[in-house]
C-alpha positions as CSV (number, residue, x, y, z in Angstrom):
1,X,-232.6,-86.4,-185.2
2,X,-232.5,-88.5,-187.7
3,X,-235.6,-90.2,-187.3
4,X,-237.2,-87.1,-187.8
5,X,-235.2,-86.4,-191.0
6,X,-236.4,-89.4,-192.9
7,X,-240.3,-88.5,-191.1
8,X,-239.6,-85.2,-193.3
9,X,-238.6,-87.5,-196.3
10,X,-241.6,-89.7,-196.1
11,X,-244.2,-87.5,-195.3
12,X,-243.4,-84.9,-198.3
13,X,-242.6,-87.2,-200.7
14,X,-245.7,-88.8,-201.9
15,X,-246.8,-85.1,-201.4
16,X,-244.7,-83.8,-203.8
17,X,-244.6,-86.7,-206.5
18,X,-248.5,-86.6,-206.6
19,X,-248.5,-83.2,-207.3
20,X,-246.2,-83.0,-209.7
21,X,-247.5,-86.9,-211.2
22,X,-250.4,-85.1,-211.6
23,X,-249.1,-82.2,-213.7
24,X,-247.4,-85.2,-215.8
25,X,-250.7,-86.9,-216.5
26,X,-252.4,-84.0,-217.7
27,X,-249.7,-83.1,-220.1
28,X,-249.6,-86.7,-221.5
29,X,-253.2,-86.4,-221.7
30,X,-253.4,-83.1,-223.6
31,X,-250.2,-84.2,-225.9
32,X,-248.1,-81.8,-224.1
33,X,-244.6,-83.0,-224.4
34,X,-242.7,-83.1,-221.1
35,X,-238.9,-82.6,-221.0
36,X,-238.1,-83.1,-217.5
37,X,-239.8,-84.7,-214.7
38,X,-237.5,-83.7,-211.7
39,X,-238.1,-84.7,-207.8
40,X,-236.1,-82.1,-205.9
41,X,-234.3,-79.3,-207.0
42,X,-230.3,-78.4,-207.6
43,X,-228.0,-81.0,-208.5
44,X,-228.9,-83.7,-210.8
45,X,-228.3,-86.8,-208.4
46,X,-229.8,-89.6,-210.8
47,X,-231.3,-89.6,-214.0
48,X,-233.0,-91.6,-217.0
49,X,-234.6,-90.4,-220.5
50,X,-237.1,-92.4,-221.6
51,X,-239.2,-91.5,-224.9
52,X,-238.9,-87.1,-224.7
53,X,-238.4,-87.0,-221.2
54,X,-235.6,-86.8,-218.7
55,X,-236.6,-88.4,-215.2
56,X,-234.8,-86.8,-212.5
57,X,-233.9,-87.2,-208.7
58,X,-232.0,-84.2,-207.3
59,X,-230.1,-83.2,-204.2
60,X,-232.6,-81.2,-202.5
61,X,-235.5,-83.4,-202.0
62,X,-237.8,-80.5,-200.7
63,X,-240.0,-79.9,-204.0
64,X,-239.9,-80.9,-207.4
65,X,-241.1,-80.2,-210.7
66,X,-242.7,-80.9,-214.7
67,X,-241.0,-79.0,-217.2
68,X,-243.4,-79.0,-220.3
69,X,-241.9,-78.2,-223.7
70,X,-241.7,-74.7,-224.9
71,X,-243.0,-71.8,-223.1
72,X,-246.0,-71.2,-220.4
73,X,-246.5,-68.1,-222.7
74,X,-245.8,-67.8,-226.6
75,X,-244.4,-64.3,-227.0
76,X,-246.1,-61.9,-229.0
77,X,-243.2,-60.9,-231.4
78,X,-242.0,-64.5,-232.1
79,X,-241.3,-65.5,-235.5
80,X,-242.5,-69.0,-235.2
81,X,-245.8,-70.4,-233.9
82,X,-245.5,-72.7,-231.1
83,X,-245.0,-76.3,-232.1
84,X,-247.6,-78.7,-231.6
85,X,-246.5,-80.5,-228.5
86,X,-245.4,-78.0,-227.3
87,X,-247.4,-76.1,-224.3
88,X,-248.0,-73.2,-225.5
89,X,-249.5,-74.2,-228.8
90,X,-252.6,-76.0,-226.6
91,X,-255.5,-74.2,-225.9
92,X,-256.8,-72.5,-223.2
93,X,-258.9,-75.2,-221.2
94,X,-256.0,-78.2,-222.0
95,X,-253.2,-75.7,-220.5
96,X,-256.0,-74.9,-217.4
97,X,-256.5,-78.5,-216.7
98,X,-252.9,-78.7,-216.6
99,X,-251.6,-76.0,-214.2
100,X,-254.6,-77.5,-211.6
101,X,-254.2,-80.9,-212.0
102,X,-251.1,-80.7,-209.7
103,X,-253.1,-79.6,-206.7
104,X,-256.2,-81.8,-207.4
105,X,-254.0,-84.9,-207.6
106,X,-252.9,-83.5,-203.7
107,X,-256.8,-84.2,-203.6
108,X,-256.7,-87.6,-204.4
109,X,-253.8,-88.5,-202.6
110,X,-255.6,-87.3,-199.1
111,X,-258.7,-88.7,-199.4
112,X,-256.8,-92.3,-200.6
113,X,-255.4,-91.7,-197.1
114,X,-258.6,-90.3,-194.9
115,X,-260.6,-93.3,-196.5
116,X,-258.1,-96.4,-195.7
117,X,-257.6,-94.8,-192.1
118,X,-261.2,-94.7,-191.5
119,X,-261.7,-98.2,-193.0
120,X,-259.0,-99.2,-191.0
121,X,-259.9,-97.8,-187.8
122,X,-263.3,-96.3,-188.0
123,X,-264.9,-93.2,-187.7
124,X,-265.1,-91.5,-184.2
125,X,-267.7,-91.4,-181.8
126,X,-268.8,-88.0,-181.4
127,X,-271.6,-88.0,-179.1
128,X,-270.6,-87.3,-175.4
129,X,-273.9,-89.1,-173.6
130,X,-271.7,-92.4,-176.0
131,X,-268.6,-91.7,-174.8
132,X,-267.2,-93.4,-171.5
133,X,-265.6,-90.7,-169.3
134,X,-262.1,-92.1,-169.7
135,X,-258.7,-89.8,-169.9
136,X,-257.2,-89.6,-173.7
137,X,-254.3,-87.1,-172.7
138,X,-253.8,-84.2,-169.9
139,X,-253.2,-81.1,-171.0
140,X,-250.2,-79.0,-169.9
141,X,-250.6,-76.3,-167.7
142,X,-253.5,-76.9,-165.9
143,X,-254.6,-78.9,-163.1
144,X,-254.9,-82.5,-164.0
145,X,-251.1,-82.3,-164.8
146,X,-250.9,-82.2,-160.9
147,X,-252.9,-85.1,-160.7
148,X,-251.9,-89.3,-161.0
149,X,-254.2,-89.2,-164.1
150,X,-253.0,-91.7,-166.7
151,X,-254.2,-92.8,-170.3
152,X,-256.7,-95.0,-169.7
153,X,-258.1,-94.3,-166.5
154,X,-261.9,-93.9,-166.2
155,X,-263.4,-91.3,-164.1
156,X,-266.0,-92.4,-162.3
157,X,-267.6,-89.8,-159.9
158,X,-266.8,-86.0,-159.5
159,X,-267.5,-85.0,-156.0
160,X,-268.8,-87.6,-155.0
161,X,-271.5,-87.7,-157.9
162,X,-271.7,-90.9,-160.3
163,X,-270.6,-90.4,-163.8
164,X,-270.9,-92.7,-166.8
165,X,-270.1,-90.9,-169.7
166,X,-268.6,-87.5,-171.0
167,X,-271.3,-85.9,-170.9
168,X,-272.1,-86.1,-167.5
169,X,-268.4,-85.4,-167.0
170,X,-268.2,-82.0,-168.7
171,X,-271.8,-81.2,-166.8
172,X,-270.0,-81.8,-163.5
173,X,-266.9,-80.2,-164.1
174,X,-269.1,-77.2,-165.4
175,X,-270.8,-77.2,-161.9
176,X,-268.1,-77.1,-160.1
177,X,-267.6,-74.6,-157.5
178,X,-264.5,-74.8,-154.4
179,X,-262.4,-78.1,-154.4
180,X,-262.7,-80.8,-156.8
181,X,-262.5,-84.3,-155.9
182,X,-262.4,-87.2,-158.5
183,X,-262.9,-91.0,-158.0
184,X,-261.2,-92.9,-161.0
185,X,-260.0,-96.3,-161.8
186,X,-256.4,-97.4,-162.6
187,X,-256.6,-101.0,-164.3
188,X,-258.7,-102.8,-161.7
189,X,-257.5,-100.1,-158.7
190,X,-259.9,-97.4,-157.1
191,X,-258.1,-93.8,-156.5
192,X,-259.6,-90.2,-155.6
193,X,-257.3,-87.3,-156.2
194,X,-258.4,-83.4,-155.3
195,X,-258.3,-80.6,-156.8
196,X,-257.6,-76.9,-154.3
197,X,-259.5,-74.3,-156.0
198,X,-256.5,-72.2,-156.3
199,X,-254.6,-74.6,-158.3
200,X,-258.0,-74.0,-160.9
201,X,-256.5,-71.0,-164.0
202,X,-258.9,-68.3,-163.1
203,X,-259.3,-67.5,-167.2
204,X,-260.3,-71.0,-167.4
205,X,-262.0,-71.8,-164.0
206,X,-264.2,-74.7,-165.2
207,X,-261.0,-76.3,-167.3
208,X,-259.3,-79.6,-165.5
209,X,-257.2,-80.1,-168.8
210,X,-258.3,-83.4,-169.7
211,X,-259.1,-85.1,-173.3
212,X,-261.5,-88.0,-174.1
213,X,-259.8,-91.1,-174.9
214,X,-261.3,-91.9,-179.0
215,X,-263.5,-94.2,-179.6
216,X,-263.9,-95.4,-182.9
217,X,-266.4,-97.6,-185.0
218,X,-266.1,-99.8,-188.0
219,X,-267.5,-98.9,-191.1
220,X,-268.1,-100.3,-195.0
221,X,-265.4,-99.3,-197.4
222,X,-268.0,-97.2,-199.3
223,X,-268.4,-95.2,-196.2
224,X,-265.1,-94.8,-195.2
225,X,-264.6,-93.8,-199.4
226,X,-267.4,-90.6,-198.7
227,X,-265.9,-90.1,-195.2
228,X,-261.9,-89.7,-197.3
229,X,-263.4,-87.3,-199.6
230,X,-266.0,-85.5,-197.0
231,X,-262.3,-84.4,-194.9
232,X,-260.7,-82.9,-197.9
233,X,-263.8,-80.8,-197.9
234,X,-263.8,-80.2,-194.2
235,X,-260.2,-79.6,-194.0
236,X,-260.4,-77.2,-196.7
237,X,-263.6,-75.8,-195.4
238,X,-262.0,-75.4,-192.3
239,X,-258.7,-73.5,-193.6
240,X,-260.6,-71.1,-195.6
241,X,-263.1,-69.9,-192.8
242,X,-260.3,-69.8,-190.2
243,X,-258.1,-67.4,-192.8
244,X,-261.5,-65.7,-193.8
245,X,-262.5,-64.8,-189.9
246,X,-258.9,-63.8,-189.5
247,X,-259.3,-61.1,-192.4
248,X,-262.8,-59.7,-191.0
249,X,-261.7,-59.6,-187.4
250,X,-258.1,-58.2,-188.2
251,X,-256.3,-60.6,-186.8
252,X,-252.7,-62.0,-188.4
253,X,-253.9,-65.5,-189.8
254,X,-252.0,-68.9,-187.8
255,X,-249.9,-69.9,-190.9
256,X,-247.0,-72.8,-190.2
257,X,-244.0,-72.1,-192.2
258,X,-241.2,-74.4,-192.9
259,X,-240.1,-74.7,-189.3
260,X,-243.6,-75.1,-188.1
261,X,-244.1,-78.0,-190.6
262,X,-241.3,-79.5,-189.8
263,X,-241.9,-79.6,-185.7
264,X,-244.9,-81.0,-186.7
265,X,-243.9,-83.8,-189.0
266,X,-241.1,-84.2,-186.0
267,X,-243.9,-84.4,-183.1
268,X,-246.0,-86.8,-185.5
269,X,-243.0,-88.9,-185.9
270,X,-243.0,-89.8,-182.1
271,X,-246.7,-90.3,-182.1
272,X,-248.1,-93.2,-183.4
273,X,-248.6,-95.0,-187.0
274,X,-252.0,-93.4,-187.8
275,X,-251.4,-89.9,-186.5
276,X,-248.4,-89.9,-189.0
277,X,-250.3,-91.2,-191.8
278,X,-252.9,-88.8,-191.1
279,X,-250.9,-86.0,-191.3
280,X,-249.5,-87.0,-194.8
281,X,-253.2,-86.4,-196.2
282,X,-253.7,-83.5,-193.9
283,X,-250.3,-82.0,-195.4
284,X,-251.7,-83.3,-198.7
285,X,-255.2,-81.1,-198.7
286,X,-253.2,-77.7,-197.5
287,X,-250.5,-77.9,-200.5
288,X,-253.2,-78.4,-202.6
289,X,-255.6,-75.3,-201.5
290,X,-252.3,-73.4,-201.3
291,X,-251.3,-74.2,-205.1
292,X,-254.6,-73.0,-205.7
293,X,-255.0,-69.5,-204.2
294,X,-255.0,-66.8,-207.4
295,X,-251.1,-66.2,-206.4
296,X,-249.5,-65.1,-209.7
297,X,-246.4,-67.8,-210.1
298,X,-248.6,-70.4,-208.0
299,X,-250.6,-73.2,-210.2
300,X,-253.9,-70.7,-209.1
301,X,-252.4,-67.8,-210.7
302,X,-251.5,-69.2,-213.6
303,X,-255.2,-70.9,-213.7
304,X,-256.8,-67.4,-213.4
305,X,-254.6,-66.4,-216.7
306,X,-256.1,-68.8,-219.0
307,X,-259.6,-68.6,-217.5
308,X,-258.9,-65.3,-218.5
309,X,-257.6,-65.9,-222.3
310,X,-261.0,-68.3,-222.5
311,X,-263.2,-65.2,-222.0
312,X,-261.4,-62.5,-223.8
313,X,-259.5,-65.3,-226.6
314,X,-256.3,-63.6,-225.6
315,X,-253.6,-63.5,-223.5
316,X,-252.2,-60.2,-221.2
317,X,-249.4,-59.0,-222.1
318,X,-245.5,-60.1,-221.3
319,X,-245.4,-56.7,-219.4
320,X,-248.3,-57.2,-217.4
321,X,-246.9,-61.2,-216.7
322,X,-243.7,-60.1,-215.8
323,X,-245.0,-57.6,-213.2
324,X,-247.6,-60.0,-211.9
325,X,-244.9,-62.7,-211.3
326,X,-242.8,-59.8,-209.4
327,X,-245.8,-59.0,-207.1
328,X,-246.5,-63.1,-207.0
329,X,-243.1,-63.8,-206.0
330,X,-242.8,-60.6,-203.3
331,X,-246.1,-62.3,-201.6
332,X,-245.1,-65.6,-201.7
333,X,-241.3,-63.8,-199.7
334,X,-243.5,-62.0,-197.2
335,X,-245.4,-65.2,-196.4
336,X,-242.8,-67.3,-195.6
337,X,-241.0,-64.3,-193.4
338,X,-244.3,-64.0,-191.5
339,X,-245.1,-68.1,-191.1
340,X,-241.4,-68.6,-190.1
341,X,-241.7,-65.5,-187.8
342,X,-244.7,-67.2,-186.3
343,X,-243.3,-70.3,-186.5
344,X,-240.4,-69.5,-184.0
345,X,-242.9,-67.6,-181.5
346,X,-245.0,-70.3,-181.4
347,X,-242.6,-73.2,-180.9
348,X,-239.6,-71.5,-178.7
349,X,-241.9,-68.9,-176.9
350,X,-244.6,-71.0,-175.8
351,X,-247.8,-69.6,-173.9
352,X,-250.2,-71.4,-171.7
353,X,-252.4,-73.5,-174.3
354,X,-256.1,-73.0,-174.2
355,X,-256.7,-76.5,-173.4
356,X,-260.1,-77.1,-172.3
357,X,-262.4,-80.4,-171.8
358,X,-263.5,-81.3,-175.2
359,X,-265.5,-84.0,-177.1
360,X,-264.3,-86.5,-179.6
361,X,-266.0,-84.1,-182.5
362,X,-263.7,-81.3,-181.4
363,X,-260.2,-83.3,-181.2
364,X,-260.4,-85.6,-184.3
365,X,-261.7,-85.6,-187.9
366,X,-265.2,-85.8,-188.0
367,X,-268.8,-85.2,-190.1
């Protein structure tokens, strides 16, 4: 338990002090003046003012935030004009580059972590004639979970047929009709295992429920640099078509609330040192494209206001910001009901996964 509390801790912090560092940096860069610069929320645990600002770390450590000074929106009747630090007072494009600035330092931060992790370890091997036809994991549910199959082992005939490679693997799995008997090595030990036909899910009949172990090669940091920022486009790419699809097929969308982040920081925690890290960038790109979605009270909504007091040289009106912030904030309620909602189905009311026998390309970041 408490391992998995300080995961929590370390995966969301850099996530949340980029975002907000980055929101700081704009204002500094702008001559916005910034009065607190708070990680966490509630009560004030630590803190230290240097120059106009009040550096803060606070009991809840699930968030933070940049407070600039003076309001996000000069009312109409004031008396005064807004003062020239002051955020407000900026115009239209310097207060834009601001509100984003948050999310696109989320950017940064992930691709800083896809590039070292592909310098580090390489990029994987994606073709399946390439790949040795050696077990990565066994799925549950299905029937190589019945089997002696172990991380590691290398299959080396299916029915008595020579394989090589994945390829040839997935080719005779896909022929497979009746019983099916492997041959596969165990360190320098021979074993064959079968297969009944009944013990094959009759949704999935082809489907033994085993992964390719990666394979991963080495390549030049200015690579692995293109690689880091070609994920945050995949990642995001991927997100947006999945969300998109599930919009024009009318299906509810797979959204991971608290709880589901959580579990998953908690199952990356007992995994190993690069699936952890890789998740902090992966975490990284969603906050990021999730502060940027035209959600009134969400760094995107407020964007969309001052695109929209560039074109038209003003700004809407208190009433129509007050109301938008309402139906921002009654989104952002429903959203969190429905991913927590999900969150619990998927987690303590499991069903059978969809496992199936995939390639590297399918199973691990890749181009």
């Amino acid at each position: 338990m408490l391992l998995s509390v300080l995961a929590v801790l370390v995966v969301l912090s850099p996530i949340v002090i980029i975002h907000e560092f980055g929101h700081f940096l704009a204002c500094r860069l702008t001559g916005i003046r910034v009065k607190e610069f708070s990680f966490g929320f509630g009560k004030i645990l630590w803190h230290k003012k240097k120059g106009d600002t009040d550096y803060q770390i606070r009991a809840i450590p699930f968030g933070g935030f940049v407070e600039p000074a003076g309001p996000m929106f000069h009312p109409e009747n004031a008396k005064e004009s807004p003062k020239p630090y002051e955020f407000a007072a900026k115009p239209w494009y310097a207060k834009f580059f601001m509100v984003v600035n948050g999310a696109l330092f989320n950017y940064v931060l992930a691709a800083i972590i896809f590039s070292v992790l592909v310098f580090t370890q390489g990029v994987p091997q994606t073709d399946p004639e390439k790949l040795p036809a050696t077990v990565g994991s066994i799925a549950e549910g299905y029937p190589a979970e019945k089997l002696d199959l172990k991380e590691g082992d290398t299959i080396t005939a299916v029915n008595g047929k020579p394989v090589t490679n994945w390829k040839e693997l997935s080719d005779a799995l896909q022929a497979r009709t009746g019983d099916l008997t492997l041959d596969y090595t165990h360190g320098t030990q021979t074993h064959t295992a079968t297969v009944k036909e009944v013990d094959f899910d009759p949704a999935h009949p082809q489907t033994l429920g085993v992964q390719v172990l990666p394979v991963y090669e080495k390549v030049a940091w200015w690579k692995a640099i293109g690689e880091g920022i070609y994920q945050c486009y995949y990642w995001t790419k991927l997100s947006l078509v999945s969300i998109g699809k599930s919009f024009s097929q009318k299906k509810a969308p797979e959204l991971a609330g608290p709880i589901g982040i959580v579990n998953i920081i908690h199952q990356a925690a007992h995994s190993n040192w690069v699936n952890f890290v890789f998740l902090i960038g992966l975490l990284s790109v969603a906050v990021g494209m999730f502060n940027l979605f035209p959600i009134p009270i969400l760094d995107g909504g407020y964007a969309l206001v001052y695109l929209w007091e560039g074109l038209t040289h003003k700004l809407p009106t208190e009433k129509m910001l007050t109301r938008a912030a309402n139906v921002g904030l009654g989104i952002l309620v429903l959203l969190v009901v429905y991913a927590s909602y999900s969150d619990i189905k998927r987690i303590f009311f499991k069903s059978k996964p969809a496992a199936v026998e995939t390639t590297q390309e399918e199973q691990h970041v890749q181009k």
